[in-house]
KOLPAFI-47264 format. One line per 4 residues: for each residue x, y, z of N, C-alpha, C. Coordinates in steps of 0.2 Angstrom, whole numbers. Example, Ala and Ser with C-alpha at 12.3 -4.5 7.8 and 13.67 -1.06 7.14 Angstrom:
# KOLPAFI-47264
66:-28:39:62:-22:39:66:-16:39; 64:-11:35:68:-5:36:64:0:39 $
//
This chain:
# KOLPAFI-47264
-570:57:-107:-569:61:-101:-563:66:-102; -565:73:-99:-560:77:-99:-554:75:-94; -550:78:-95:-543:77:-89:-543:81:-84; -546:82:-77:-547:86:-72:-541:89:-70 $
-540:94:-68:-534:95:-63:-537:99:-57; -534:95:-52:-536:98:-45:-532:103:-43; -533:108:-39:-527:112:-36:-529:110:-28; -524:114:-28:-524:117:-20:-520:122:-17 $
-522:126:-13:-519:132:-10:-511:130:-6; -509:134:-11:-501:132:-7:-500:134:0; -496:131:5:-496:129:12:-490:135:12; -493:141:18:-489:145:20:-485:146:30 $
-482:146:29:-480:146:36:-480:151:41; -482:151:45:-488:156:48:-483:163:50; -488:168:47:-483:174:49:-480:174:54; -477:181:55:-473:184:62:-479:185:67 $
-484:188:67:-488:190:70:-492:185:74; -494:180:69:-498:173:70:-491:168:75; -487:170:76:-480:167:78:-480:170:85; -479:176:83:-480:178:92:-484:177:96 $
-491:178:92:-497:177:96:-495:171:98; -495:165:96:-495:158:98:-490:159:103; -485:162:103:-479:161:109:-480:164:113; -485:169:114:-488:172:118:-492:169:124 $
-495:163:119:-500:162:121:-499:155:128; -491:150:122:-488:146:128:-486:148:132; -482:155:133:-479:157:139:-485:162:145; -491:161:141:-496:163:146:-496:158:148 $
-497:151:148:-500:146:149:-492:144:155; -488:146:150:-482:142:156:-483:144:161; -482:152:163:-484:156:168:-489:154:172; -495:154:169:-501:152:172:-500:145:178 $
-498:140:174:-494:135:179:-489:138:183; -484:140:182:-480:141:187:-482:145:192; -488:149:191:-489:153:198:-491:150:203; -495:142:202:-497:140:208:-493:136:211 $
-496:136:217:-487:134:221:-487:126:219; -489:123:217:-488:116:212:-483:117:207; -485:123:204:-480:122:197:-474:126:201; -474:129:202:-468:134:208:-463:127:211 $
-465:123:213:-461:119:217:-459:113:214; -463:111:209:-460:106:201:-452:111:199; -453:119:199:-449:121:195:-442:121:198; -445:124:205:-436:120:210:-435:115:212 $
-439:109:210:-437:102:210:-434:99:204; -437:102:199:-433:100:191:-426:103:193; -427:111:195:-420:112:196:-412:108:201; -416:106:207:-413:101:210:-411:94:208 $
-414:92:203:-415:86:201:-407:86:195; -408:91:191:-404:94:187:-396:95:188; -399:97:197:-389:95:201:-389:90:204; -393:86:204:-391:80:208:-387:75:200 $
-390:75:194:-390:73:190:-380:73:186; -379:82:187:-373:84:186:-368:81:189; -370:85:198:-365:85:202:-359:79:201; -363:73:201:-355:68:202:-353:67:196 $
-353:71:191:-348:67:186:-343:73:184; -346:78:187:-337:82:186:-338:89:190; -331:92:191:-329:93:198:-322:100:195; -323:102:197:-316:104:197:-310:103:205 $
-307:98:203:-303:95:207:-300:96:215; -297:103:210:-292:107:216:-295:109:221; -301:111:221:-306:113:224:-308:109:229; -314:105:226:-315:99:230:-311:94:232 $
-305:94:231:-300:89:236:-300:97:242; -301:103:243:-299:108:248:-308:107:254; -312:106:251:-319:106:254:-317:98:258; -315:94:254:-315:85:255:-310:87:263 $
-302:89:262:-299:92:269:-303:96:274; -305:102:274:-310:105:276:-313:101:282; -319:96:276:-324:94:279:-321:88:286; -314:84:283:-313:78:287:-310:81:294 $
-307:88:292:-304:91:299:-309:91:304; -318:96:302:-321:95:308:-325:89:309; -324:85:306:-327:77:308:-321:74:313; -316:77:310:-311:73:316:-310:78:325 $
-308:84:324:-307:87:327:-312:95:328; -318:95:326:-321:100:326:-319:107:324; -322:112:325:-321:118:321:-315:120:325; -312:118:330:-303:121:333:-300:118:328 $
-299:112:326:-297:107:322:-295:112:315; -302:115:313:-302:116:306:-301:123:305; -302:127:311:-298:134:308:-292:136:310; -290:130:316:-282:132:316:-276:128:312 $
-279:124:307:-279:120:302:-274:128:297; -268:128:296:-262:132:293:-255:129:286; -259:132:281:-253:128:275:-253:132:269; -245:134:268:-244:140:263:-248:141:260 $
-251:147:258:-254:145:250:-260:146:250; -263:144:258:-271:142:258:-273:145:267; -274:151:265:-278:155:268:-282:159:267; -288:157:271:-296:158:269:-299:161:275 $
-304:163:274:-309:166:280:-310:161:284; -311:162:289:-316:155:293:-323:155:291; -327:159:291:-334:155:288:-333:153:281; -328:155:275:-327:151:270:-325:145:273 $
-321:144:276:-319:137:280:-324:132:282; -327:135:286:-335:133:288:-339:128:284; -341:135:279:-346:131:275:-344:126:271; -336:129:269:-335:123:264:-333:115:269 $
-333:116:274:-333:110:279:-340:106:281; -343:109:279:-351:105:282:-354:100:280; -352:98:275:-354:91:273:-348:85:277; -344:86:283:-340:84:288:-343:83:293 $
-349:87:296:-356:86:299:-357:77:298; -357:77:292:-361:68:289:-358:64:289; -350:66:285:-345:59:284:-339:61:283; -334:58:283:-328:60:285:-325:61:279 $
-327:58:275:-324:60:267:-331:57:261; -333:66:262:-337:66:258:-339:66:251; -346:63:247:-343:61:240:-344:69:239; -344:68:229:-344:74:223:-352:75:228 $
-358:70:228:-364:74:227:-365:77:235; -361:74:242:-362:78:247:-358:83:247; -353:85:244:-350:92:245:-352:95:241; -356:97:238:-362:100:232:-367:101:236 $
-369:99:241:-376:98:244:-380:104:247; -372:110:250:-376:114:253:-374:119:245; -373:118:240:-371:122:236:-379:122:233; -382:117:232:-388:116:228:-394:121:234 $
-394:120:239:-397:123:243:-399:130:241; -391:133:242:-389:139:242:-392:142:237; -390:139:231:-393:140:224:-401:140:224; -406:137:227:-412:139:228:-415:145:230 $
-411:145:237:-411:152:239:-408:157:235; -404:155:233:-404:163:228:-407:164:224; -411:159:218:-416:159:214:-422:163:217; -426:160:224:-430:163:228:-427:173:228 $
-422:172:232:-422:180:235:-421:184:227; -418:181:222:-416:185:216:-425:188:212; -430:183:214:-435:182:211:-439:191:213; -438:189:221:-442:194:225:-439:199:225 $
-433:201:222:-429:206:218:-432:210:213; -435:208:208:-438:207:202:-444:210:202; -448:207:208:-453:207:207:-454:214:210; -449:217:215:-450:224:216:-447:231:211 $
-450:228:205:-447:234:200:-453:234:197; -458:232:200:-466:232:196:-470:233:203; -475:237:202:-481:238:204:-485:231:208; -487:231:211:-492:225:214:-498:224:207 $
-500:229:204:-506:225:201:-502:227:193; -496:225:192:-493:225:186:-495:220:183; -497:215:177:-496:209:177:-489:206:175; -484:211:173:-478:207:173:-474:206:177 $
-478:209:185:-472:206:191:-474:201:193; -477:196:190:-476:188:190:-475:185:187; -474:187:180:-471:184:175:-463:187:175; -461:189:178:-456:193:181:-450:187:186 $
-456:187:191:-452:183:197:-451:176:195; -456:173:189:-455:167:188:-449:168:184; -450:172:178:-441:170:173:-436:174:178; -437:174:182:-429:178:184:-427:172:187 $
-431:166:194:-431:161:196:-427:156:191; -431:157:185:-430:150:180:-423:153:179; -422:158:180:-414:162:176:-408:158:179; -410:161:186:-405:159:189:-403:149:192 $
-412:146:193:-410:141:195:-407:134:188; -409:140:181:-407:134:176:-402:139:170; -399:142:175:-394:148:171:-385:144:169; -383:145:163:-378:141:165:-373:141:168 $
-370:149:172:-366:153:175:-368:149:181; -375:151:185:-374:147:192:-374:138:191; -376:137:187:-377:129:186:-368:128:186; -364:131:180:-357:128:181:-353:130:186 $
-352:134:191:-350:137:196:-351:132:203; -356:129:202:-361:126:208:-359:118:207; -367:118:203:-366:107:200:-362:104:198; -356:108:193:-351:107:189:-346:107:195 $
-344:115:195:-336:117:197:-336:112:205; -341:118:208:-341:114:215:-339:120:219; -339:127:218:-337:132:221:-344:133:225; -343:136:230:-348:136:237:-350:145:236 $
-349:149:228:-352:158:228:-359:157:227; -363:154:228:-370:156:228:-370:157:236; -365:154:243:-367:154:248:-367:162:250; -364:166:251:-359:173:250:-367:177:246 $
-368:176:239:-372:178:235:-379:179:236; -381:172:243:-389:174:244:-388:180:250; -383:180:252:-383:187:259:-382:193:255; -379:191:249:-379:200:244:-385:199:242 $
-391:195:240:-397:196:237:-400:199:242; -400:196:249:-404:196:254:-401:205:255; -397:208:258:-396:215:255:-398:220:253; -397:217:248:-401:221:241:-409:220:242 $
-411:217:242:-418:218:243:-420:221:250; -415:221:254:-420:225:262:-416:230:260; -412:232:257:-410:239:255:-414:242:248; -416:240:246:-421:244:241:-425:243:239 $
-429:236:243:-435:235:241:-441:236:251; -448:237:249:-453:238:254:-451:247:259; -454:245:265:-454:253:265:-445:254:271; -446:262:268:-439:267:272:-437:264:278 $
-434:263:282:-431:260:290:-425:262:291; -424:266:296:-416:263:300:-414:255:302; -419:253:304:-420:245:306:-417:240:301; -422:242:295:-419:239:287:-413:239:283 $
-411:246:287:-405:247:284:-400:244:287; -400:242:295:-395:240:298:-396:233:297; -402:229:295:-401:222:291:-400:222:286; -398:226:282:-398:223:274:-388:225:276 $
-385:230:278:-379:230:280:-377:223:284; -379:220:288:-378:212:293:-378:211:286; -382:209:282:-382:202:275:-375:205:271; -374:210:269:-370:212:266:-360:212:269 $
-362:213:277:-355:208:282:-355:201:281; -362:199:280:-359:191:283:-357:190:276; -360:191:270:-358:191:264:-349:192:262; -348:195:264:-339:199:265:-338:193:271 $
-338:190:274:-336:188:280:-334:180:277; -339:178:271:-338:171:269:-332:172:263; -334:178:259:-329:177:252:-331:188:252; -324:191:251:-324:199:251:-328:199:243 $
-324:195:240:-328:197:232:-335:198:228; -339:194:234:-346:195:236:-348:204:236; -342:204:239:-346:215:241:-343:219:237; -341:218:228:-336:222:224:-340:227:224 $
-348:229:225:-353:234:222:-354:238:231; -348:239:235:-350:242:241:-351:250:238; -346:253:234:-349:258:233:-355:260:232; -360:257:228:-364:259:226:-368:258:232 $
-367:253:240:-372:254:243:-369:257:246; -365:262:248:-361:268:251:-366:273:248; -365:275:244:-371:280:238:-378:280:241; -380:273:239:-387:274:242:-388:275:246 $
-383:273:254:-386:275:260:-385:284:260; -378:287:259:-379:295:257:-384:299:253; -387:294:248:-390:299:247:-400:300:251; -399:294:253:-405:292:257:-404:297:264 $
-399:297:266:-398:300:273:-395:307:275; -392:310:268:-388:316:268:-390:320:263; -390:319:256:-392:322:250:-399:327:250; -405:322:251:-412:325:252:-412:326:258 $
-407:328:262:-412:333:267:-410:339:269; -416:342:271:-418:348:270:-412:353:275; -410:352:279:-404:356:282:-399:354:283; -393:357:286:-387:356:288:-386:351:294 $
-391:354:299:-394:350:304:-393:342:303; -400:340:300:-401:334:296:-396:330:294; -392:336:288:-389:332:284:-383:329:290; -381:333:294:-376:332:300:-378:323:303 $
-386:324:305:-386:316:309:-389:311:303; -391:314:296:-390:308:293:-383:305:292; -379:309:290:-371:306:291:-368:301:296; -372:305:303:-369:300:308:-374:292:310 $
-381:293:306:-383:289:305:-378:284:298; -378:286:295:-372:282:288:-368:278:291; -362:285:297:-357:280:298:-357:276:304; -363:276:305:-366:272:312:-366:265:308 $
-371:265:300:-372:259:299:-367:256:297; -362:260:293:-355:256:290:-350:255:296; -351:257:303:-347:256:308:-350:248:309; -357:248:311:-361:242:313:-358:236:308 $
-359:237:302:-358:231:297:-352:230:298; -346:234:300:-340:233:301:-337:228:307; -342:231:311:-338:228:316:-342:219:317; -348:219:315:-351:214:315:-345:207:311 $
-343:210:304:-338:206:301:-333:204:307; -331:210:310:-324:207:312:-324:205:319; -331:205:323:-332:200:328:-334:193:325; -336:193:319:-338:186:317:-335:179:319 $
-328:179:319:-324:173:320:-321:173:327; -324:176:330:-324:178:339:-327:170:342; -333:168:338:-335:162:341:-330:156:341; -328:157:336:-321:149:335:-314:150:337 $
-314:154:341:-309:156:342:-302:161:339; -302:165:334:-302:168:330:-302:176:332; -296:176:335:-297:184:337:-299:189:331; -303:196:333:-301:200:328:-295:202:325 $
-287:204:329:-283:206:326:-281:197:320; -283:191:319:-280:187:316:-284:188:310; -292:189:312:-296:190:307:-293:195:299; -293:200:302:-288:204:299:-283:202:295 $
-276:197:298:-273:194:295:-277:189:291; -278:184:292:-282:182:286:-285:185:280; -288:190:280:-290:195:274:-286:196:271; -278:198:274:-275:202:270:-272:197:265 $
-270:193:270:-266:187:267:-271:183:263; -277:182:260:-281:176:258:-282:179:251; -279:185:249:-279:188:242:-273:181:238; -271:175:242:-266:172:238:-261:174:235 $
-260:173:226:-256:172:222:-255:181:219; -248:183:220:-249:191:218:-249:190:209; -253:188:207:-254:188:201:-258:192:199; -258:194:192:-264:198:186:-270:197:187 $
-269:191:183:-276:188:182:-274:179:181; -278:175:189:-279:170:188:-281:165:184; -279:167:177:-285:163:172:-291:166:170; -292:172:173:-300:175:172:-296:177:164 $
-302:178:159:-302:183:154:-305:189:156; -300:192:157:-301:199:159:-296:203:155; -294:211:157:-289:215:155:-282:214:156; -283:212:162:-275:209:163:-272:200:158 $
-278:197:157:-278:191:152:-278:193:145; -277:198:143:-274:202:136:-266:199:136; -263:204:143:-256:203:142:-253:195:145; -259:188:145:-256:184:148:-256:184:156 $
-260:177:156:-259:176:164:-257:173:167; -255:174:175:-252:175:180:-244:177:179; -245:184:177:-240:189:178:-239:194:185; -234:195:188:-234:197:193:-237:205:195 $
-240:206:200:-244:213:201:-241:217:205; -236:214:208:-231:219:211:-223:217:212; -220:222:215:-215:221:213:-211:219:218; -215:217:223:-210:215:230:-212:208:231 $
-207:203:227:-206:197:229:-212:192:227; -213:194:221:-219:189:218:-215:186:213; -219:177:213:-217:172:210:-216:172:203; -220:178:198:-223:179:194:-217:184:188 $
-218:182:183:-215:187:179:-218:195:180; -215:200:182:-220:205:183:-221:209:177; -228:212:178:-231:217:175:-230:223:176; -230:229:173:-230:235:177:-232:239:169 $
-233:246:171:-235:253:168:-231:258:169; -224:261:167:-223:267:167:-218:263:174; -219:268:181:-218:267:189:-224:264:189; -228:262:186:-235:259:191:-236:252:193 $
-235:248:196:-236:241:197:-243:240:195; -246:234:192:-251:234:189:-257:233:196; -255:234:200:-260:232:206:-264:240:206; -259:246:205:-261:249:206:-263:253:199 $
-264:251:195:-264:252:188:-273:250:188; -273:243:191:-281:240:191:-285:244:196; -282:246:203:-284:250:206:-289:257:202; -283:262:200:-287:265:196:-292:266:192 $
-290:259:188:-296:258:181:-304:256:185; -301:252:190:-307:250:194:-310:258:199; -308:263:198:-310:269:204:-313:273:198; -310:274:192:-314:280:187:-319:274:185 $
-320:268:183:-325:266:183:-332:268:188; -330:266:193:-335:266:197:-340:273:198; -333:280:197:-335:288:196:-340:288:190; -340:282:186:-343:286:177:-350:281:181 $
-350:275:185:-356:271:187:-361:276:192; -356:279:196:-360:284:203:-365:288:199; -361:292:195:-362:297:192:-369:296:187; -367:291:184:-374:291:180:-379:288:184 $
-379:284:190:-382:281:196:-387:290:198; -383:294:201:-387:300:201:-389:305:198; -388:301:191:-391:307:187:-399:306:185; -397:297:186:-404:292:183:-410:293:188 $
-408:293:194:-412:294:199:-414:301:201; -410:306:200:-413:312:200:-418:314:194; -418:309:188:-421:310:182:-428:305:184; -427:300:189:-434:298:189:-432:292:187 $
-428:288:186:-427:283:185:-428:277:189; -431:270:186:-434:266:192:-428:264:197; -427:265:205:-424:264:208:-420:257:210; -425:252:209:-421:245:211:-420:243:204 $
-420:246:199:-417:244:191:-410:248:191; -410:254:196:-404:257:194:-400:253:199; -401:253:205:-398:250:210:-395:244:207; -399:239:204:-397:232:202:-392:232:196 $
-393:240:191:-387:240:186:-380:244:190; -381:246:194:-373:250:197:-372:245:201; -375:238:203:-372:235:209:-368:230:204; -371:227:198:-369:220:193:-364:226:189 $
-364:234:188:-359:234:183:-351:236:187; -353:237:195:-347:236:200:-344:231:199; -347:226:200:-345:220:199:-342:217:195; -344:219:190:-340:217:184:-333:222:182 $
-334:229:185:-328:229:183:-323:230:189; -323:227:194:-318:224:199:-318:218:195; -320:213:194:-318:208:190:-315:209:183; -316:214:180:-312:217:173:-305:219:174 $
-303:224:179:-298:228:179:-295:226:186; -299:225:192:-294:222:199:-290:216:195; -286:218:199:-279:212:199:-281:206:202; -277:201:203:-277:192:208:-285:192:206 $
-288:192:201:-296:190:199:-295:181:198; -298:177:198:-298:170:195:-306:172:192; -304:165:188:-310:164:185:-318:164:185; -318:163:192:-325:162:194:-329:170:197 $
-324:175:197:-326:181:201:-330:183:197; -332:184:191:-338:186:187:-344:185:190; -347:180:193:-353:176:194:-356:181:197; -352:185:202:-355:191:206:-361:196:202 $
-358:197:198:-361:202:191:-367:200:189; -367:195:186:-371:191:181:-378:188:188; -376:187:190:-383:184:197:-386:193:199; -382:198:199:-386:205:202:-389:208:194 $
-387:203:190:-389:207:185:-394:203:182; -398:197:184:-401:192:182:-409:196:181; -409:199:189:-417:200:189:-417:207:185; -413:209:179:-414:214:173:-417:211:169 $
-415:203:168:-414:201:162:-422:198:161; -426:203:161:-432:203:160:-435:206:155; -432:211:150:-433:212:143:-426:213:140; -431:211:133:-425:208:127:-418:211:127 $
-416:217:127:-409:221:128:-405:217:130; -410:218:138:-404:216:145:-404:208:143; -408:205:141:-408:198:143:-402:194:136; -402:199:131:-397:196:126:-389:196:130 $
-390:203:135:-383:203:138:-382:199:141; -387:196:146:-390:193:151:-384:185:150; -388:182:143:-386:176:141:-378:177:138; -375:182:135:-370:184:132:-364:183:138 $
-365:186:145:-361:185:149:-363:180:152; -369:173:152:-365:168:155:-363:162:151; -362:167:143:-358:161:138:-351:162:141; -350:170:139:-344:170:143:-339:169:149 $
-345:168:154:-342:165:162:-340:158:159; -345:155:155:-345:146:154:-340:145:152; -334:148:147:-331:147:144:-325:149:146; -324:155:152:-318:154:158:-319:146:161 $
-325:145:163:-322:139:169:-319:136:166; -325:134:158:-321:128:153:-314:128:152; -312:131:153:-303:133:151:-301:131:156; -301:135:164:-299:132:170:-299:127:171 $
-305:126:172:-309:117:173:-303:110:168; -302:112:163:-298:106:158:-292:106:160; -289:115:160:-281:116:163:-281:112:169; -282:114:172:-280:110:180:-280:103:181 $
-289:100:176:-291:94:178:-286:89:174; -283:92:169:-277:87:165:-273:85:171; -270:89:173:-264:87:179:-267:82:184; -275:83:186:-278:80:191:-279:72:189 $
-279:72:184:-282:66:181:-276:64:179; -272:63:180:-264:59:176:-262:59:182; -260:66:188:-257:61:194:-265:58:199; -269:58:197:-272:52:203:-278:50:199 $
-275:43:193:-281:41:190:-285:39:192; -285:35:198:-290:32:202:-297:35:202; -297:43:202:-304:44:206:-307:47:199; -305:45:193:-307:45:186:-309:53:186 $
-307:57:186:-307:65:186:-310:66:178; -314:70:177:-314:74:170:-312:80:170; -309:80:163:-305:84:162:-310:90:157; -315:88:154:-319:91:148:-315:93:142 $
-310:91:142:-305:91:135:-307:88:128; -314:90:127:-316:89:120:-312:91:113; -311:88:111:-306:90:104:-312:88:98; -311:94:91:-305:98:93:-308:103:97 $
-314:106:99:-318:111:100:-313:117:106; -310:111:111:-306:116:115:-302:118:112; -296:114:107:-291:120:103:-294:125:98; -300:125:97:-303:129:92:-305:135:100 $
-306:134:102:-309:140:107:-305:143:111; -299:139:113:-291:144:117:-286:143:114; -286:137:108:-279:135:107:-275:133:109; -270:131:112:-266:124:115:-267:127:123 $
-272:123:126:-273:125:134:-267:126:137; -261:125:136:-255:124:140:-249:129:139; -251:135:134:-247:138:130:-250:146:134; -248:150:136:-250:158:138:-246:162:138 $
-246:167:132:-256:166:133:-255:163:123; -263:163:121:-263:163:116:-268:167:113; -267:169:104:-271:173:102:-280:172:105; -281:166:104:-290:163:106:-289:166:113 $
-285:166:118:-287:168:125:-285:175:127; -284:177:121:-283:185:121:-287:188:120; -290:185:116:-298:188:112:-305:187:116; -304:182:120:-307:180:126:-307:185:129 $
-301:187:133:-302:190:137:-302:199:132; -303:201:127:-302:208:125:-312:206:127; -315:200:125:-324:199:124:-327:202:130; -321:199:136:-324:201:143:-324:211:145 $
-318:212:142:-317:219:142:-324:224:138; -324:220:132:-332:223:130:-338:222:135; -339:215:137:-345:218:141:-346:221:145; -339:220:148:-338:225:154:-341:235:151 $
-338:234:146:-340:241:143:-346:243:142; -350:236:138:-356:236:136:-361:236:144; -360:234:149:-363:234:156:-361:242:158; -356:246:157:-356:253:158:-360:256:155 $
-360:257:147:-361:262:144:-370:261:142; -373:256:143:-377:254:144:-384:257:149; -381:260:155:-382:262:161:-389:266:158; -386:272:152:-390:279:151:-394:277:146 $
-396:271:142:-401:269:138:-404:265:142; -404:260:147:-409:256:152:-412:261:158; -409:265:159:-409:269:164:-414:276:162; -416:275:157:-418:282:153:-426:279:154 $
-430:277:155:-437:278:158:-440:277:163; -441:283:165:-443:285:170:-448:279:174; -446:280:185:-453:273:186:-458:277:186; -463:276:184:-469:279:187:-474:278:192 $
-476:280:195:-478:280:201:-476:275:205; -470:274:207:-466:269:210:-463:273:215; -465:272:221:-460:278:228:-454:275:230; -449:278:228:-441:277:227:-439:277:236 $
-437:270:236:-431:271:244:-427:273:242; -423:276:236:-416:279:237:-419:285:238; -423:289:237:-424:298:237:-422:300:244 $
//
């Protein structure tokens, strides 16, 4: 018998083409499920389930030992108890007060997961309003304003910037954050109103009423009420009582802020004082990596009587150095905001990029920034992060949110976990991987956290310059509420 030889067709690994298709094919299918309110309600209970899972095992300490006080003052003594409740250092708004007191409603010293509780809440509603943001950047019979609303949901309820801010840190900016969503969508989404404008202004006071940092993108809704009520119209007349219309709504939203604490006993003239004074610590930058965390952080921003090593430029005290870098920014966002729109650009994709890149650069170049004041940026710029570009920068900036907190979160939690080892604090002080990423946590500044902070500087940049390539295709048949 002869010697056979069999062959066989060598095993190839399936094109690019035949790869896409395929992943096409599951994320048709994932979509398809998630459209029905079944799979829609699996996906905010996974997400819930996900904070229930986190929340109690780590914390940023400082924090919630201030919610833990907070809460036991209105359990003890109610809300007089709690907002005439006065100690150096810690001057806050009264509805920030508020909310961070409300798990004091239930028990008088609440655990990690009940002072997290309204934070996970809050986090749903902003997945929700962020979603129905999204979905108005598309047509009704589009098919990707569904595919749309579900990833921008999924962005933000399993995103790691709100996941670490919220289940982790324990900071209470999603609450602040669904009233700026809530906003933003009755200001640029469905149809034209005075009525709409005068509620999307209420969401964007009560917004500023819990935390100011919340409304670093006012300019841009300044602009778009201007141009909505002055710009396009057709005479002097017109333009006259759209104006008085303007400063009607920015009087309305104004004063509504500063009646708010009227109920608790809170005059306005104190309201006031608390805002000024609740900017705390006259420092650079809190730990954020930002432009002021190039030269080392907490260096002093001004020159009258700060604890701080100061910083300064030339005569300029660096508060007013951030000032400016924060105003010519905002001129180069306006500016392409009206260029894009008078060129036909779609109107709640522009509005959503001048409002996340305000925000991010008050977070870059404002002065007394901490760590956490990014989140603002990153959740207004979530429902972009719907094709590939936007969505690289999407994830790119909440690596780099994750890895301020992680710096803060260890700093602090060291000292928290050695004076009170009892309540077993984690520190997340992984080795070596933290010295490989800032380099001796205790040391500032250091090269690692220079570079940190030059990265944030870039995106800041890349979120500016960025505007006139995303901004360059026109909406089509989409009827603009800014015109």
């Amino acid at each position: 018998m002869g010697l056979q030889v069999t062959t066989t067709e060598p095993q190839h690994p399936p094109s690019d083409p035949q790869l896409r298709a395929a992943l096409r094919q599951i994320g048709g299918a994932t979509v398809a499920v998630l459209s029905t309110t079944s799979g829609l309600v699996s996906m905010y209970a996974v997400a819930f389930a996900l904070r229930l899972l986190i929340a109690p095992h780590v914390a940023f300490y400082r924090d919630v030992f201030v919610h833990i006080n907070n809460a036991t003052r209105l359990h003890d003594g109610g809300i007089a108890q709690l907002v005439n409740f006065s100690e150096p250092g810690v001057i806050v708004p009264v509805w920030y007060q508020l909310f961070s007191a409300l798990p004091g409603l239930v028990s008088r010293t609440p655990s990690l997961l009940l002072i997290k509780a309204p934070i996970f809440v809050a986090d749903l509603l902003l997945a929700f309003v962020a979603s129905r943001i999204a979905a108005e950047r598309y047509e009704r019979t589009d098919p990707r304003r569904n595919r749309a609303t579900i990833a921008v949901a999924a962005a933000v309820l399993f995103g790691p910037a709100v996941l670490g801010v919220g289940a982790a840190w324990g900071q209470i900016e999603a609450i602040p954050m669904v009233f700026t969503a809530l906003g933003g969508l009755l200001l640029v989404g469905g149809a034209t109103s005075l009525r709409r404008d005068a509620a999307a202004l209420a969401a964007f006071a009560c917004a500023f009423a819990v935390k100011p940092h919340a409304t670093f993108f006012a300019p841009v809704v300044l602009y778009v009420l201007i141009r909505r009520y002055v710009l396009h119209q057709v005479d002097a007349r017109h333009r006259l009582l759209g104006g008085v219309k303007v400063a009607g709504l920015a009087a309305m939203g104004g004063a509504l802020w500063a009646v708010s604490s009227l109920p608790f006993g809170v005059s306005i003239g104190e309201q006031f004082t608390r805002y000024r004074e609740a900017s705390g610590s006259t420092s650079t930058s809190a730990n954020a990596f930002n432009f002021w965390g190039i030269f080392g952080f907490w260096r002093g921003d001004s020159g009258r009587g700060s604890q701080y090593p100061e910083l300064s430029f030339l005569w300029l005290e660096s508060r007013y150095v951030g000032l400016l870098l924060f105003a010519a920014g905002c001129a180069i966002v306006l500016r392409r905001l009206h260029r894009s729109l008078d060129g036909g650009a779609h109107p709640v994709t522009a509005y959503l990029w001048a409002s996340a890149t305000t925000s991010m650069l008050a977070f870059t170049f404002l002065t007394r920034m901490h760590e956490r004041f990014a989140i603002y940026a990153i959740v207004l710029f979530a429902p972009l992060a719907t094709t590939k570009p936007l969505r690289r920068l999407y994830v790119a900036l909440s690596v780099f949110y994750l890895a301020n907190l992680w710096y803060a979160l260890a700093y602090f939690n060291v000292g928290v976990r050695e004076s009170n080892p009892g309540i077993g604090a984690r520190d997340l002080r992984f080795e070596p991987w933290i010295s490989w990423a800032f380099g001796d946590l205790f040391v500032n500044p250091t090269p690692m956290k220079r570079l940190w902070s030059v990265v944030g500087v870039v995106l800041c940049v890349a979120l500016v310059s960025g505007g006139k390539r995303w901004l360059g295709q026109p909406a089509a048949e989409h009827t603009s509420r800014l015109s």
